[in-house]
Structure formats: C-alpha cells, structure tokens
ZADO-1210 file (C-alpha; in nm, 4 decimals, padded with zeros to 6 digits):
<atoms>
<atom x="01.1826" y="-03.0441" z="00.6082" code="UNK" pos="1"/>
<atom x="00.7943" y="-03.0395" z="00.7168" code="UNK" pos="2"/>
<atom x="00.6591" y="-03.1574" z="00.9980" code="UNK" pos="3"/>
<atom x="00.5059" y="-03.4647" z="00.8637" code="UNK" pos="4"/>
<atom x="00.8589" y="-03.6154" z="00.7189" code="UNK" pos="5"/>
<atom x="00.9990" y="-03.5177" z="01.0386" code="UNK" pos="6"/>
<atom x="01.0584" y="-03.8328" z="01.2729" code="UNK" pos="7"/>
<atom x="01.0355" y="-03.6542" z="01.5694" code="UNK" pos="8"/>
<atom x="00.8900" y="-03.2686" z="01.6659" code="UNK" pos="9"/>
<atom x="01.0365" y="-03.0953" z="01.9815" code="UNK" pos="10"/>
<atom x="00.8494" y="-02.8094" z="02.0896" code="UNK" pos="11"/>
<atom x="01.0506" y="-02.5182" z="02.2807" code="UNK" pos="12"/>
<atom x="00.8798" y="-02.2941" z="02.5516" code="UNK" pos="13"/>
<atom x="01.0673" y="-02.0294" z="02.6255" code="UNK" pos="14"/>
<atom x="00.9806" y="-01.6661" z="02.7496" code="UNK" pos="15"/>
<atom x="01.0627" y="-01.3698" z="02.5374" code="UNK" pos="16"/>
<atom x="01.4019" y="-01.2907" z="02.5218" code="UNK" pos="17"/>
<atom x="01.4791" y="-01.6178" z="02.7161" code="UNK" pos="18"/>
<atom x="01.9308" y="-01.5998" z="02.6879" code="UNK" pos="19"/>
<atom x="01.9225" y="-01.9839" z="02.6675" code="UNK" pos="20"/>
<atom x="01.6515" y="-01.9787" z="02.3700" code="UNK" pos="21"/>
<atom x="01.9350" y="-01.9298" z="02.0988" code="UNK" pos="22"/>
<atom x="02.1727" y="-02.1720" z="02.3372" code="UNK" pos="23"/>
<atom x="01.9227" y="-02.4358" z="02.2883" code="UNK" pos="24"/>
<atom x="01.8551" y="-02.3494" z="01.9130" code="UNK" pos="25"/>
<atom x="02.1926" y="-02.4383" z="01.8565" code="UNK" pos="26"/>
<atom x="02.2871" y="-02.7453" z="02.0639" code="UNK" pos="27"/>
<atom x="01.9543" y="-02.8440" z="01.8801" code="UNK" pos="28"/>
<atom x="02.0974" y="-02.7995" z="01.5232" code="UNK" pos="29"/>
<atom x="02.3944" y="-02.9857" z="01.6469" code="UNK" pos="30"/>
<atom x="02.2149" y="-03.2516" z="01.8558" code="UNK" pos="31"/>
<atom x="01.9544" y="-03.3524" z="01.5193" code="UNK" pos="32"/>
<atom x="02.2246" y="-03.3992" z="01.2704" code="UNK" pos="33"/>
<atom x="02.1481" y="-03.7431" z="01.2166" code="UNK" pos="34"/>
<atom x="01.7973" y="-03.7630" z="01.3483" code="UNK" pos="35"/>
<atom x="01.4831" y="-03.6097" z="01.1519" code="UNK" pos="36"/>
<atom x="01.3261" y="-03.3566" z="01.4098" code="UNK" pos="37"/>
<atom x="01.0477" y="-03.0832" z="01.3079" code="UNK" pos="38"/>
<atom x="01.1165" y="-02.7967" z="01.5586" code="UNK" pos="39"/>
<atom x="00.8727" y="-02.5050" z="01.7090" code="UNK" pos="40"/>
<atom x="00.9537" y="-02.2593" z="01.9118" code="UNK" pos="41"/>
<atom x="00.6618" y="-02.0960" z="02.1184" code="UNK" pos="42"/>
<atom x="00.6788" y="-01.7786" z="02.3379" code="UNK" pos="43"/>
<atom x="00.5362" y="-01.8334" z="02.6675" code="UNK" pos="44"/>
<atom x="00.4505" y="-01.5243" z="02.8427" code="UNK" pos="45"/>
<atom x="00.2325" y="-01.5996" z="03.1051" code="UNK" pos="46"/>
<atom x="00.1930" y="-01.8275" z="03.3994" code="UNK" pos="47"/>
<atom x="-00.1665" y="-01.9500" z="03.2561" code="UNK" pos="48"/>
<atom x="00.0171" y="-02.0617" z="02.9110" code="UNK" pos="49"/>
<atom x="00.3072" y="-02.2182" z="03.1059" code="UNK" pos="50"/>
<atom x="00.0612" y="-02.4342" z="03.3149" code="UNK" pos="51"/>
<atom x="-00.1440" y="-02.5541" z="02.9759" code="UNK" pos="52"/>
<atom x="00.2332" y="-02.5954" z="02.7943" code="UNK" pos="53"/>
<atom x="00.3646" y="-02.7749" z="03.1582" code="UNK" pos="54"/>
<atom x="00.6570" y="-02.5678" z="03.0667" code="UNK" pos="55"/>
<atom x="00.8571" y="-02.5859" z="03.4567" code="UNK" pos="56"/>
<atom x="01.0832" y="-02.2862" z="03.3605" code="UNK" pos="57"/>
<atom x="01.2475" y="-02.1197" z="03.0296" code="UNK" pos="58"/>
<atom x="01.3213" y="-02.2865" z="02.8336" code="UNK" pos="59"/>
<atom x="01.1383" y="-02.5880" z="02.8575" code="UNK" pos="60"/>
<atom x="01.2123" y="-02.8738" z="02.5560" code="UNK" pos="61"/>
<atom x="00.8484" y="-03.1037" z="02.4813" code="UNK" pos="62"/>
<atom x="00.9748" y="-03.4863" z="02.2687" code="UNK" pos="63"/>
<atom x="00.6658" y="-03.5316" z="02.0815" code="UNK" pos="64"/>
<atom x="00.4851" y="-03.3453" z="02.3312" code="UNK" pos="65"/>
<atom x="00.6458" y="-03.4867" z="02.6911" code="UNK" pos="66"/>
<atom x="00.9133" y="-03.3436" z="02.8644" code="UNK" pos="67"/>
<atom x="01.1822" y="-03.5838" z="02.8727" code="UNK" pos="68"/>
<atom x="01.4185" y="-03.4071" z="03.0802" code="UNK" pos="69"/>
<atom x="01.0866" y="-03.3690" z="03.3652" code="UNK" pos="70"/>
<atom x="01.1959" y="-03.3640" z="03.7229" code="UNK" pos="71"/>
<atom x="00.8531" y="-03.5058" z="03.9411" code="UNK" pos="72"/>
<atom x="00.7184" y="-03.2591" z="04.1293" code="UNK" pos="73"/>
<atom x="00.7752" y="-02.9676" z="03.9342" code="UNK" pos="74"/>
<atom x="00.5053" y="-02.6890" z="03.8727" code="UNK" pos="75"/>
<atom x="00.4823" y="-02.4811" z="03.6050" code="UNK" pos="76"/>
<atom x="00.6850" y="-02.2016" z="03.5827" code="UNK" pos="77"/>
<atom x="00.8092" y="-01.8806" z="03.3879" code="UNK" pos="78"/>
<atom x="01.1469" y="-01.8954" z="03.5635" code="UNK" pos="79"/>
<atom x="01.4582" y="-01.9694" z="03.4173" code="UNK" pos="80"/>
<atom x="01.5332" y="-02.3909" z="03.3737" code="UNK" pos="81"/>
<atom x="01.8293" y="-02.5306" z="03.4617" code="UNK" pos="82"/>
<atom x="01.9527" y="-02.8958" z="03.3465" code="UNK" pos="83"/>
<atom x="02.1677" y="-03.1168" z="03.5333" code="UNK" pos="84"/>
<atom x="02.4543" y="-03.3019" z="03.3004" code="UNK" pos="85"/>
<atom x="02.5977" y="-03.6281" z="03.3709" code="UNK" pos="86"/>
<atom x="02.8885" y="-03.4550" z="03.4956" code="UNK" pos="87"/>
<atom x="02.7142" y="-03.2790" z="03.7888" code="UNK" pos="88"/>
<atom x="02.7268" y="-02.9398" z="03.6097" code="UNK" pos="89"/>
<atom x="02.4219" y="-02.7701" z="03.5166" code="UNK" pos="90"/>
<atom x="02.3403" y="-02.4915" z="03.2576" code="UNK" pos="91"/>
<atom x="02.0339" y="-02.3221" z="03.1136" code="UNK" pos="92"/>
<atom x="01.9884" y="-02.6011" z="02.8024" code="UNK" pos="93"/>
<atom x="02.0129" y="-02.9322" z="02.7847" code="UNK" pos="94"/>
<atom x="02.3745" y="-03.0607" z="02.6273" code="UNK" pos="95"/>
<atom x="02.4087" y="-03.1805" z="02.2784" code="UNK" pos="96"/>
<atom x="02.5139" y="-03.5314" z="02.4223" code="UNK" pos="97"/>
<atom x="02.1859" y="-03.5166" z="02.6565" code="UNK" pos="98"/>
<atom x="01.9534" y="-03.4178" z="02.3132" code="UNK" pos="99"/>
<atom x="02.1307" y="-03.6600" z="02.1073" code="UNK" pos="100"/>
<atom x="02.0604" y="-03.9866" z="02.3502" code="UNK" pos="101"/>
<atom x="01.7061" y="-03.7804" z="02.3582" code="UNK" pos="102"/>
<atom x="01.6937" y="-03.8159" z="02.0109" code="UNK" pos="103"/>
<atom x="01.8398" y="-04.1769" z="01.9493" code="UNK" pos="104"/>
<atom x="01.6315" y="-04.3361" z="02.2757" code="UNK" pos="105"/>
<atom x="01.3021" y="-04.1744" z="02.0761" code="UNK" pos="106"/>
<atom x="01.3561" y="-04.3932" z="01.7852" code="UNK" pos="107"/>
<atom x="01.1897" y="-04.7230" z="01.7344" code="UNK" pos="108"/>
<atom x="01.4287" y="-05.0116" z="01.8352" code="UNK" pos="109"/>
<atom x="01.5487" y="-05.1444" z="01.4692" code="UNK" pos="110"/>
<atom x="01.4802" y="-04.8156" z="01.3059" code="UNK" pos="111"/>
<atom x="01.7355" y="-04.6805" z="01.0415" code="UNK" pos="112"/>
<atom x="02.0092" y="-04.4498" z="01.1643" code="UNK" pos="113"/>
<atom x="02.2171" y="-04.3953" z="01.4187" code="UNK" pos="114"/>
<atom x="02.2488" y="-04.7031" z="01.6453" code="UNK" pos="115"/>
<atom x="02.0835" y="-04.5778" z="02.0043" code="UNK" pos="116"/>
<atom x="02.4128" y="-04.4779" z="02.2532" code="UNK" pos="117"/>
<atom x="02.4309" y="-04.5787" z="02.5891" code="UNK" pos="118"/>
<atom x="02.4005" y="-04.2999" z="02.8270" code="UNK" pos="119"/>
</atoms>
C-alpha cells in the first residue's frame, strides 16, 4: 500500500537497536488489520532529533504526526518509553487493543470499517 491510499500514517521513533522496535512492529501489523495505515520507522539517535521528532523516549508512536499516547509534561528523550495499559501494567509498546481504539478513534465518525470500540 502507498502512503497516499493509506488512511492513516504512524511514524515510529525509535533508537537503534531499540528491543521494543520489532515489539511494536508487530502489535502494529496486528493492531491495522482492518484499518489502512502507511507506516515509517525512523532511527533517532540523538537528543537534537528527538526534540525536533518530540519523541519522549524509544520508541515513540506519531498518529498522523501527534503522539496520541502523550503524557503532558514530558520532554524529549532518547530513553526507553514505557506505556501504561488499562489494566495498570505497563510495557515498552503500546498494546494491540490500545493501537486498535488508536486506530478506530482516528477515523472520521461514519467512515467505512470497523465501527469505533469503546475503550
């Protein structure tokens, strides 16, 4: 699919050799299923790139170019990200539920596809 015919693009920051790059690859490929998503993933190796990016740790996941997972407050950051899940938990990628409301909350109200899910 190319980015134009792609309903939504989510960028990925991550530094090199980030262990939750692949994590989020997948929960990705899982999460978009049903949704039309372009996706990029850019290395961020440096503090100056993370502050231009607003990346606030690795790795860092950009809807359409905003961070919808943002905590207020947050500076930029190289460090690792962690993600709080509606259980309490919290792990190094959002969850494929978390990406999937993401995903359907993105999408025009009365747009084909998967009906938006409560959260």
């Amino acid at each position: 699919m190319n980015a134009r015919d792609a309903g939504v693009r989510i960028t990925v920051l991550a530094v090199p050799d980030c262990p939750n790059a692949p994590v989020v690859r997948e929960r990705i490929a899982a999460a978009s299923e049903v949704h039309a998503v372009a996706v990029e993933f850019v290395e961020v190796s440096d503090e100056a790139t993370a502050a231009r990016w607003h990346m606030t740790g690795s790795p860092t996941l950009l809807l359409d170019g905003v961070d919808p997972f943002a905590v207020p407050g947050t500076r930029p950051s190289l460090s690792c990200r962690l993600y709080r899940h509606a259980d309490g938990t919290t792990d190094g990628a959002p969850s494929v539920a978390d990406l999937r409301w993401m995903l359907a909350a993105s999408r025009p109200a009365g747009a084909p596809g998967e009906e938006r899910e409560e959260r």
